[in-house]
C-alpha positions as CSV (number, residue, x, y, z in Angstrom):
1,X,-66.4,19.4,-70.5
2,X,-66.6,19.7,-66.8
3,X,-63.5,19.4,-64.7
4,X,-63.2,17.4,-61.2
5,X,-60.4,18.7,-58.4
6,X,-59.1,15.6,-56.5
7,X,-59.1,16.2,-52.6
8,X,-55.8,15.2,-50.6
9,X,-56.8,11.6,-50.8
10,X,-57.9,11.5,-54.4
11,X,-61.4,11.8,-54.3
12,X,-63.1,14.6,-55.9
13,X,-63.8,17.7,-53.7
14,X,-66.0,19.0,-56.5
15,X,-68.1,16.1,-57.8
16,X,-70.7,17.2,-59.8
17,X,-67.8,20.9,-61.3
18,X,-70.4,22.9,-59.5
19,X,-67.6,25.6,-60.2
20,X,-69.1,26.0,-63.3
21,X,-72.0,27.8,-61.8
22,X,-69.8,30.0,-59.6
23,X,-67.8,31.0,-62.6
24,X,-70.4,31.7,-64.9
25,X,-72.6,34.4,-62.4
26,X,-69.2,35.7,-61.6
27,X,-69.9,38.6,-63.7
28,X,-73.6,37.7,-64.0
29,X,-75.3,37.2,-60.6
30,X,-75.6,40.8,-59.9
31,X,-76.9,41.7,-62.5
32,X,-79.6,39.4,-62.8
33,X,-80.9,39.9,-59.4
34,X,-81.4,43.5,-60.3
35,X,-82.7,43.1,-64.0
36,X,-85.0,40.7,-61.8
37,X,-85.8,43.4,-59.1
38,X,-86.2,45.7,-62.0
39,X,-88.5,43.2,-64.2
40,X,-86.4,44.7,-67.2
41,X,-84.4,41.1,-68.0
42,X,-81.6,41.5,-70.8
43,X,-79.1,39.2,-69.8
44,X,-78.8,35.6,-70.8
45,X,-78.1,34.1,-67.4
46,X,-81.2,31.9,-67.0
47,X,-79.2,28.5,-67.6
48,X,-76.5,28.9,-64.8
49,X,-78.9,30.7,-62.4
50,X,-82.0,29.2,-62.5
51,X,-80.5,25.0,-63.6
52,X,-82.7,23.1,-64.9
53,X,-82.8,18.8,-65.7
54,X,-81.2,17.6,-68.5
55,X,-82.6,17.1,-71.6
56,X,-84.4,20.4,-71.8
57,X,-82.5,22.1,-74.3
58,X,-79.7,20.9,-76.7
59,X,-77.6,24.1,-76.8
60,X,-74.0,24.3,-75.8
61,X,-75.5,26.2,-73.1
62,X,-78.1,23.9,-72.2
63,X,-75.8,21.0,-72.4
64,X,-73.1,23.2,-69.8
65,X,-75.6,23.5,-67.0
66,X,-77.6,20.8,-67.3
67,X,-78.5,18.9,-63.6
68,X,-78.2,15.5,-64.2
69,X,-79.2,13.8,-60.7
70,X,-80.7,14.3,-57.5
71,X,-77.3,14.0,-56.1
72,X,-75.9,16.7,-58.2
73,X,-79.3,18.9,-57.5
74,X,-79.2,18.6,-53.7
75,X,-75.6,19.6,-54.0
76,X,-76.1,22.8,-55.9
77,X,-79.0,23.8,-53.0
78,X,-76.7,22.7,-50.3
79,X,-73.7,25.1,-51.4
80,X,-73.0,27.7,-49.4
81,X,-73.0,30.2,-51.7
82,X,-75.1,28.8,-55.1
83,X,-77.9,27.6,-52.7
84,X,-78.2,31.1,-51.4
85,X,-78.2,32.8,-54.1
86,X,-81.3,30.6,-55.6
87,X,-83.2,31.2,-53.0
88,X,-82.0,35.4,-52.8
89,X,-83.3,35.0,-56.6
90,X,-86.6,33.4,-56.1
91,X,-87.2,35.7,-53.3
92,X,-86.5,38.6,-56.0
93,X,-89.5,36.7,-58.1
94,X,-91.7,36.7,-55.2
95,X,-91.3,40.5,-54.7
96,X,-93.7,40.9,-57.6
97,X,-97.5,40.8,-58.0
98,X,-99.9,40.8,-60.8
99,X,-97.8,39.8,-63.0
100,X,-96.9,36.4,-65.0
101,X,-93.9,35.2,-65.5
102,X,-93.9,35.9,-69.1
103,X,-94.1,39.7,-68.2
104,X,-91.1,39.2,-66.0
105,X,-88.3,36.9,-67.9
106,X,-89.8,36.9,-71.3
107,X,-90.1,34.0,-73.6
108,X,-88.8,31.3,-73.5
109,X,-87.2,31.9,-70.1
110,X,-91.1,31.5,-68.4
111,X,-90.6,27.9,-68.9
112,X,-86.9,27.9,-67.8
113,X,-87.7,29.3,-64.6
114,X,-90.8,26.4,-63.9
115,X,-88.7,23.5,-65.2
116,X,-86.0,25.2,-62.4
117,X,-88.5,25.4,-59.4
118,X,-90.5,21.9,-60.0
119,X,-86.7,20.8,-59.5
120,X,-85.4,22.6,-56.8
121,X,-89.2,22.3,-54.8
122,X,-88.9,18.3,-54.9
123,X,-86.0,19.2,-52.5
124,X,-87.3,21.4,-50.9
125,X,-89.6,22.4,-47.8
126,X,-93.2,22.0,-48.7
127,X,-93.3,26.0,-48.0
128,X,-90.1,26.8,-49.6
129,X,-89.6,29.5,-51.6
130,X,-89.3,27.7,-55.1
131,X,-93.3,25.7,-54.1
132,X,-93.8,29.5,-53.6
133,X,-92.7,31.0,-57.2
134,X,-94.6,27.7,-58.7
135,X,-97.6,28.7,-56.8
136,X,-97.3,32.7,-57.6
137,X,-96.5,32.3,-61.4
138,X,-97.6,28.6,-62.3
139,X,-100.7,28.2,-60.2
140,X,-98.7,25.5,-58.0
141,X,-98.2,23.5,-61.0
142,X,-94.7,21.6,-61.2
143,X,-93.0,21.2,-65.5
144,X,-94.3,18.0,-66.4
145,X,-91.6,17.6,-68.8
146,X,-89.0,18.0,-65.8
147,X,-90.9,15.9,-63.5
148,X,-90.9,13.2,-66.3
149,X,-86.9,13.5,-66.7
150,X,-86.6,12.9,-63.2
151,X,-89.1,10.3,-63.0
152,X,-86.1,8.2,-65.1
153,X,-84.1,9.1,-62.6
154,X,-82.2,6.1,-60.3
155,X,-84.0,6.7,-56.9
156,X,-81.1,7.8,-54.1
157,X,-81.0,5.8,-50.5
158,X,-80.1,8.5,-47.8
159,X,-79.0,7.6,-44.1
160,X,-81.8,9.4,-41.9
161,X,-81.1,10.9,-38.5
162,X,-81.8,8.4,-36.4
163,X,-79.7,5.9,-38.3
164,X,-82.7,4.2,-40.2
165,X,-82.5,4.6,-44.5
166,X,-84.9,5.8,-46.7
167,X,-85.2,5.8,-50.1
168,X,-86.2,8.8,-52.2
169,X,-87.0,9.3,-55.7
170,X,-89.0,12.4,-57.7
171,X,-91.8,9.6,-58.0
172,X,-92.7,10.6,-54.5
173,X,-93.3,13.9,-54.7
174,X,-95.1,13.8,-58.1
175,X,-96.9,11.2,-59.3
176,X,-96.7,10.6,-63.1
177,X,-98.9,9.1,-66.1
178,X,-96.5,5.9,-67.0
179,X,-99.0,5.0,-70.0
180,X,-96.6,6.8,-72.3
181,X,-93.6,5.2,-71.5
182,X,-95.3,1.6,-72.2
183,X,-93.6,-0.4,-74.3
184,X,-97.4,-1.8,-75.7
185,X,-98.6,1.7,-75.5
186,X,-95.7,2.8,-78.2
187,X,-96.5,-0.3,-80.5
188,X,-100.3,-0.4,-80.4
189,X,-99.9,3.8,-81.6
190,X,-96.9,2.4,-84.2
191,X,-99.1,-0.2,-85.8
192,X,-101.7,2.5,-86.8
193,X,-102.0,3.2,-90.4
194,X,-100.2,6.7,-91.5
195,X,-102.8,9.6,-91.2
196,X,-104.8,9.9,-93.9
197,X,-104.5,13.7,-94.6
198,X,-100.7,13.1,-94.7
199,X,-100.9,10.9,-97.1
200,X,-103.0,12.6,-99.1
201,X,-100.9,15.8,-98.6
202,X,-97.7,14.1,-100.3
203,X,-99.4,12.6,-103.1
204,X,-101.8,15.4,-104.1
205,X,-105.2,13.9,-104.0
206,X,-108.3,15.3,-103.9
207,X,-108.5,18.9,-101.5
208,X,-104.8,18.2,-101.3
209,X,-103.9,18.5,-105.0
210,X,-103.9,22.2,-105.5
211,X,-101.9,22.4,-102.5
212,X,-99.4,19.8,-103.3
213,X,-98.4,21.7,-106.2
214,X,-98.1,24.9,-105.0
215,X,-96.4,23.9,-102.2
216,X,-93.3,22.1,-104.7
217,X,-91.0,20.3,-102.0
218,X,-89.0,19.3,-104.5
219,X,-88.5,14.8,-105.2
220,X,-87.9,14.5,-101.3
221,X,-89.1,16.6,-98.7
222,X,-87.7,17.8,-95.3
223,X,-90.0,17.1,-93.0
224,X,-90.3,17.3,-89.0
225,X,-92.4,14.5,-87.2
226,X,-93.5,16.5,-84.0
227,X,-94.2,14.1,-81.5
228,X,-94.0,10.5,-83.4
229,X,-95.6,8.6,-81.2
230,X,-94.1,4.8,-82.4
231,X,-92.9,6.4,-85.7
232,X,-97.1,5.7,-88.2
233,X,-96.1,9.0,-89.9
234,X,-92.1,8.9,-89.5
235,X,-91.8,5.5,-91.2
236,X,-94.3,6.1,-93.8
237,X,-92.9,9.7,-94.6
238,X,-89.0,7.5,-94.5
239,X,-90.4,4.9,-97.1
240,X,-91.7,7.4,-99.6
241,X,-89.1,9.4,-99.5
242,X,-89.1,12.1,-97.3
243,X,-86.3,13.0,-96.0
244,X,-87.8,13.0,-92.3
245,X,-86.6,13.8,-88.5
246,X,-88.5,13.2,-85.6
247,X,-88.9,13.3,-82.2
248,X,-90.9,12.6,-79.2
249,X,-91.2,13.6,-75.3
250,X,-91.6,9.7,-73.9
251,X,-88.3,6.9,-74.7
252,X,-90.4,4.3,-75.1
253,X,-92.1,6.2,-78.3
254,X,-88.7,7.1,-79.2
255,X,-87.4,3.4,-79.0
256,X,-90.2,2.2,-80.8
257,X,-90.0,4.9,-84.0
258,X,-86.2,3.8,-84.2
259,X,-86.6,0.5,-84.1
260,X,-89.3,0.4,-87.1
261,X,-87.4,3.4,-88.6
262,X,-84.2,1.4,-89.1
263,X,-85.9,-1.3,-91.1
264,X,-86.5,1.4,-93.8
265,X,-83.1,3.4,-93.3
266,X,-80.6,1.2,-91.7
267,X,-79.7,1.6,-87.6
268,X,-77.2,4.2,-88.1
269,X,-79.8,6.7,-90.0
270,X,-82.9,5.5,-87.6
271,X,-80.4,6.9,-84.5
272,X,-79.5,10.0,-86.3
273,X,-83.2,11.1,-87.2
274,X,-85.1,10.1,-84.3
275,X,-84.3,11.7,-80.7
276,X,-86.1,12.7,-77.2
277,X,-87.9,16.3,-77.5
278,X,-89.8,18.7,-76.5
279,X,-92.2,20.6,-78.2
280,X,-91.5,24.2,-77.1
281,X,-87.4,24.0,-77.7
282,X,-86.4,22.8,-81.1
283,X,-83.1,24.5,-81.0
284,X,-82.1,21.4,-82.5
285,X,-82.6,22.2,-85.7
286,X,-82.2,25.1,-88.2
287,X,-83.9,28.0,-88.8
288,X,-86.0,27.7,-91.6
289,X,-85.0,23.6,-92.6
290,X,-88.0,22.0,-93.5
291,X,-90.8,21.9,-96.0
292,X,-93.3,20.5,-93.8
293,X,-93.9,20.3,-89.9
294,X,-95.8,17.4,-88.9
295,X,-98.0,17.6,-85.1
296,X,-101.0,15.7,-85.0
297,X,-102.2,15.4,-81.5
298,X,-98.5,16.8,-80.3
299,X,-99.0,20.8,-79.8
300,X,-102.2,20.4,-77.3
301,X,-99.7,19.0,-74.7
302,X,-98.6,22.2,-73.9
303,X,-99.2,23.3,-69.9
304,X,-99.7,26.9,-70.2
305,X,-100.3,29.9,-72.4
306,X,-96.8,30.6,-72.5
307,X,-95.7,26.8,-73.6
308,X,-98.2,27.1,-76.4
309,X,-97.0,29.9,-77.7
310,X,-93.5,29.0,-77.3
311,X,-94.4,25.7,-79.0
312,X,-95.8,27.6,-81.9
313,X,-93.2,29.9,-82.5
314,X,-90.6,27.1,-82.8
315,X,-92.7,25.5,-85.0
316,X,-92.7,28.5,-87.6
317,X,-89.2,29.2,-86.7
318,X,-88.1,25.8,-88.3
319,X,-90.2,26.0,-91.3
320,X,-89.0,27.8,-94.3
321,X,-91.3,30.1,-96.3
322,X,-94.0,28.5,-98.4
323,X,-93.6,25.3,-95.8
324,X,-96.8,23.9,-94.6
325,X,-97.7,22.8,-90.8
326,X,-100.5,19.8,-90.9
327,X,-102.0,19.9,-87.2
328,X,-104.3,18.2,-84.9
329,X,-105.4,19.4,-81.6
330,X,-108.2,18.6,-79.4
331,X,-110.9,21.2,-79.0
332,X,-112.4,22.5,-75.7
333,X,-116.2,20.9,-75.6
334,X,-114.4,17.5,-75.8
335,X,-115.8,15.4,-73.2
336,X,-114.4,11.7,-73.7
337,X,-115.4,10.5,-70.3
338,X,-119.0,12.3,-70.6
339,X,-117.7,15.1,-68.7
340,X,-117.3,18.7,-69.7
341,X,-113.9,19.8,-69.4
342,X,-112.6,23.1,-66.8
343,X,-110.4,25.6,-68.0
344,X,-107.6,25.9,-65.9
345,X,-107.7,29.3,-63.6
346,X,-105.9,31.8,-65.2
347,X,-105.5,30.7,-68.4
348,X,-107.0,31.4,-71.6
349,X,-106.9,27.7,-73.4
350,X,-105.9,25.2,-71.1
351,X,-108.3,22.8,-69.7
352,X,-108.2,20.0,-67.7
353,X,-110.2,16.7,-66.9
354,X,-109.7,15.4,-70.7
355,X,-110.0,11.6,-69.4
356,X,-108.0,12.2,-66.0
357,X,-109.5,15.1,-64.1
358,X,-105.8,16.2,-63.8
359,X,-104.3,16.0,-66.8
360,X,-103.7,19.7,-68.9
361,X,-103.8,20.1,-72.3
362,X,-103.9,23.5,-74.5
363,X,-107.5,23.2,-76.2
364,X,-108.2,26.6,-78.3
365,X,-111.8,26.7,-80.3
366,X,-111.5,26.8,-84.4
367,X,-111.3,30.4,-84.3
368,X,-108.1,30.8,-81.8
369,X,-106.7,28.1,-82.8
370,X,-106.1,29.9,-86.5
371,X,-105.6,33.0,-84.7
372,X,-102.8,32.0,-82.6
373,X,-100.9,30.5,-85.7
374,X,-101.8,33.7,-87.6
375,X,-100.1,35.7,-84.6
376,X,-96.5,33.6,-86.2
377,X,-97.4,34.0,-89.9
378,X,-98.9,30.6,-90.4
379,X,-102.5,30.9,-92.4
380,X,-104.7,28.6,-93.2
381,X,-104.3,26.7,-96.9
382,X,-108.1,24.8,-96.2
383,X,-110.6,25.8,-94.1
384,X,-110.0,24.3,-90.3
385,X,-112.6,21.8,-90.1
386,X,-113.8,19.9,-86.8
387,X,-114.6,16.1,-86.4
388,X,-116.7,14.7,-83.3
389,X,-116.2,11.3,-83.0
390,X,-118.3,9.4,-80.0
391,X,-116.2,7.6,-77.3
392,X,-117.9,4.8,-74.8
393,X,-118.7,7.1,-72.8
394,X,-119.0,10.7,-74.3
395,X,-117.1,12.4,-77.4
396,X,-113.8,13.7,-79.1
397,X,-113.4,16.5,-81.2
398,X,-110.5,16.9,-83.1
399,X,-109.8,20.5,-85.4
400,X,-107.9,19.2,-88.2
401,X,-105.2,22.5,-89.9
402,X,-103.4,22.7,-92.7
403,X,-100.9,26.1,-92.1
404,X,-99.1,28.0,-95.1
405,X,-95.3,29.7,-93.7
406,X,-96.2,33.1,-95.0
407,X,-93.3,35.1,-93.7
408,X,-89.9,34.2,-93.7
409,X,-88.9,32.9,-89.8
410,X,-87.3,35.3,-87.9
């Protein structure tokens, strides 16, 4: 719980506990600046000196040093000692070449650190040195994740120098796809019929019989809805009963999937099952808790290598052995607006330009696709099959997965 000191009038002359920080890299902050200098990292000091937005991560950790405002953000950069030492750190970064990020903090601190810079460079000078560790590691890319968090974010209204107010809000620095926070947007993808392959999965039919037996879930099956969209799969998996958790990156999909959730398991249940997520941390739930991981059209939202990978280890982390994974993802020679898509310098599977030229997804061919599951002991049950299907103005093609947990999760 953070703490507050009152000044000599009452007020707080710690507002936001920034002591926290101080306390924490008391008999951290040295050592992380060298295991940074030395690119050898083995401490666990990323949370308290690299913060990060809330809603990240759902550790006690996480939780602890969360950044919950602009307010509080500007504060921790405006500290005469925490706001040094950020910047002594990212200069530390910087002092490297030729490498990525993953080859200097290891997974999943890679994605810590870009959450931490896309925050800290909306405050920033344009040339600052946390736009410079984005541009070094990330390409100049900014967490879309954090820029979304922040995007929900009350804008702040700051008295200027020359006595004029202006108002600021991450919205100006970044600007953000709102179609996933629509309200319609969230119905119109609840009002879909459940996908068909699921179905078939949990009744056994046809390709999906052998499978469903060996597989023996037992009479209700824990299963984990990996970006519900407005809650199709969730609220079938709920009314045949599954015993089903889910979770999704936009609140309005989130609001929606509750909403039609609780008419099947009663408000209290609907809130307990259904939360805001992202797909590389699931460190809300257990190692090794469910029979079946559901991410159709989820997993290709990752922005880099390193949040693909990070998304796929979590997803075989969570799954127990003998669970399946049923997956979606776009391929690479989709071109829904007629266009080809470009794979994103320095990257092996991202590409960009699927219907926005700027928007990222992670897009492997049939082959990589199995091999990067492979690479966290998930194999394929049935053979990865691909479906083009025509758009108004070009084409789609989805590879539809079905993933056996070989190994027990680490």
């Amino acid at each position: 719980m953070r703490t507050q000191a009152a000044g000599p009038r009452g007020e707080s002359e710690d507002p936001f506990d920034l002591t926290r920080f101080l306390t924490a890299q008391e008999g951290s902050y040295t050592a992380a600046l060298s295991e940074l200098g030395a690119v050898r990292k083995t401490g666990h000091w990323m949370w308290f000196v690299f913060p990060q937005v809330v809603g990240l991560g759902y550790s006690p950790m996480a939780e602890l040093y969360a950044i919950r405002s602009l307010a509080e953000a500007r504060a921790y950069l405006t500290h005469g000692v925490l706001g040094a030492r950020l910047r002594e750190v990212s200069r530390a970064l910087l002092s490297h070449r030729g490498l990525s990020a993953l080859q200097v903090l290891g997974s999943p601190d890679d994605l810590k650190l870009r959450s931490s810079m896309t925050l800290f460079a909306t405050l920033d000078v344009a040339d600052g040195e946390f736009a410079q560790v984005l541009e070094r590691y990330y390409g100049g890319s900014p967490d879309p994740l954090t820029e979304g968090i922040m995007r929900s974010w009350p804008a702040e209204v700051e008295l200027a120098a020359n006595g004029t107010y202006s108002v600021q809000h991450p919205d100006d620095t970044h600007a953000v796809d709102d179609m996933w926070e629509s309200a319609d947007v969230a119905k119109r993808f609840a009002e879909r019929p459940p996908d068909h392959r699921l179905v078939a999965l949990m009744k056994g039919d046809g390709a999906y019989a052998h499978v469903r037996q060996a597989w023996a879930p037992g009479p209700r099956p824990k299963v984990l809805d990996v970006g519900c969209a407005g809650g199709r799969n969730t609220v079938w998996l709920a009314a045949n009963g599954a015993d089903v958790l889910a979770f999704d990156a936009s609140s309005a999909m989130v609001a929606e999937t509750k909403a039609r959730l609780a008419e099947v398991v009663g408000l209290t249940e609907a809130e307990r099952r259904v939360r805001k997520g992202y797909l590389h941390d699931l460190s809300a739930y257990p190692t090794g808790e469910f029979d079946l991981v559901v991410a159709l059209g989820a997993l290709q939202n990752a922005q880099s290598d390193s949040e693909w990978q990070q998304a796929l280890a979590e997803t075989a982390r969570v799954l127990r052995p003998g669970g399946l994974a049923l997956v979606a993802n776009f391929a690479p020679d989709s071109a829904p607006a007629g266009t080809p898509l470009t794979r994103v310098p320095g990257s092996q599977d991202v590409w960009a330009g699927f219907e926005s030229p700027n928007r990222r997804m992670t897009l492997p061919s049939v082959d990589r696709l199995d091999a990067h599951f492979g690479q966290h002991g998930l194999l394929p049950v049935l053979p990865t099959e691909r479906v083009r299907v025509d758009t108004p103005r070009g084409h789609r093609v989805t590879l539809n997965a079905l993933y056996l947990r070989t190994v027990a999760p680490r």
